[in-house]
C-alpha positions in Angstrom: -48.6 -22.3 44.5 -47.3 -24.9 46.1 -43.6 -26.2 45.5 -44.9 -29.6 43.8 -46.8 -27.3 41.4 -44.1 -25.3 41.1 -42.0 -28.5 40.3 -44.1 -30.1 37.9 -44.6 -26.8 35.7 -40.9 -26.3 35.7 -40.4 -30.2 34.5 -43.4 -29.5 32.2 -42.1 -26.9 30.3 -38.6 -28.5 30.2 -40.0 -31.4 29.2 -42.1 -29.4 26.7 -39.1 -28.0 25.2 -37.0 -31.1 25.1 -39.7 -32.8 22.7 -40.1 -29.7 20.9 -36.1 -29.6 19.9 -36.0 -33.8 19.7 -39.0 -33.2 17.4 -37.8 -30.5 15.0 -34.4 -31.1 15.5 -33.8 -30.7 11.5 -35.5 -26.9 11.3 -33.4 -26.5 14.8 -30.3 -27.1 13.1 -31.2 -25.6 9.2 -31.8 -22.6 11.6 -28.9 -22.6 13.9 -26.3 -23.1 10.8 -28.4 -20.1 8.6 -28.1 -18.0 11.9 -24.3 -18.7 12.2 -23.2 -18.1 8.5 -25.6 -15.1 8.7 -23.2 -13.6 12.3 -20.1 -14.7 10.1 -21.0 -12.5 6.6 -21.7 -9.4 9.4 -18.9 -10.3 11.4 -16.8 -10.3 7.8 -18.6 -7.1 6.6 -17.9 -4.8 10.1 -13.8 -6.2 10.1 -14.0 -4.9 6.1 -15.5 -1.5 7.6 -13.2 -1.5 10.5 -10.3 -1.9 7.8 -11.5 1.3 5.4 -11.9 3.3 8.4 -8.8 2.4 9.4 -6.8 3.0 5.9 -9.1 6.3 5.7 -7.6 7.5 9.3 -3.9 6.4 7.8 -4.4 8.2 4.3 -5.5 11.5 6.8 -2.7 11.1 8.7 -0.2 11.1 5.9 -1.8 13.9 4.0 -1.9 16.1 7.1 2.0 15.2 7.6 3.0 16.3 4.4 0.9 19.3 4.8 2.9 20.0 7.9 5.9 19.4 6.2 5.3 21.6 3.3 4.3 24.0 6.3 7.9 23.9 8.0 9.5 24.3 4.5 7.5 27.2 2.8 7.9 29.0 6.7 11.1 30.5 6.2 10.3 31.6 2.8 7.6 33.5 3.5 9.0 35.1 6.7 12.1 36.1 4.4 9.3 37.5 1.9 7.7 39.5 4.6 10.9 40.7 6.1 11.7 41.9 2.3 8.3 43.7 2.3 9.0 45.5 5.6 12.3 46.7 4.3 10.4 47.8 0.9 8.2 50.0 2.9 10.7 51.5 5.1 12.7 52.5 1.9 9.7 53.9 0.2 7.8 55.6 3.3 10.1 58.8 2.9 9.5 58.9 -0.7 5.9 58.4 -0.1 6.2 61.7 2.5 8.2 63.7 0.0 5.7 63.3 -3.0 2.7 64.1 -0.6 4.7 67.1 0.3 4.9 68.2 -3.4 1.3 67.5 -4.0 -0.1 70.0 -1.3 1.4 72.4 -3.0 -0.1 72.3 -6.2 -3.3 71.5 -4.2 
C-alpha cells in the first residue's frame, strides 16, 4: 500500500469517526454519563467492602487480644494447679505402694 493510501484510510476512518460522534453526540453522552455513574456505584460498593473487611480484620484482632490476655492471666493459675497435682501424687504414691502391698497378700 502506498503511503497516500495509507494516508487517506487513516483520515477516512478519523473522519468516519468524527461524523459518527458529531452525529450521535446525544447517545454519546446519555452513554458516557450511564457509564460513569455505573464506575461510581461500583467504586462506592468495593470502598463499602473494603470497609467490612477492614472492621472484620479489627473485630479478629481484638478478640484474639483478649484471648491472649485471658491466656497470660489463667497461665499462672493453672501452672499453680498442676504444681498442686504433682505434689498430690507424690503424697499419695507411697500410700498407693502400701495398699498394693496389702492386697497381694490377700491375693
Amino acid at each position: 500500500m502506498s503511503k497516500t493510501v495509507k494516508r487517506f484510510t487513516l483520515l477516512s476512518i478519523i473522519g468516519g469517526s468524527a461524523y459518527y460522534a458529531y452525529t450521535h453526540r446525544d447517545e454519546l453522552s446519555t452513554f458516557i454519563t450511564e457509564k460513569k455513574a455505573k464506575a461510581k456505584e461500583d467504586f462506592s460498593d468495593y470502598q463499602n467492602d473494603i470497609s467490612r473487611v477492614a472492621n472484620s480484620s479489627k473485630k479478629l484482632l481484638d478478640a484474639t487480644n483478649r484471648l491472649n490476655t485471658v491466656i497470660d492471666e489463667t497461665a499462672p493459675i493453672i501452672d499453680a494447679i498442676n504444681d498442686r497435682i504433682n505434689e498430690f501424687s507424690y503424697e499419695i504414691e507411697p500410700n498407693l505402694r502400701k495398699i498394693n502391698k496389702k492386697l497381694e497378700k490377700y491375693q
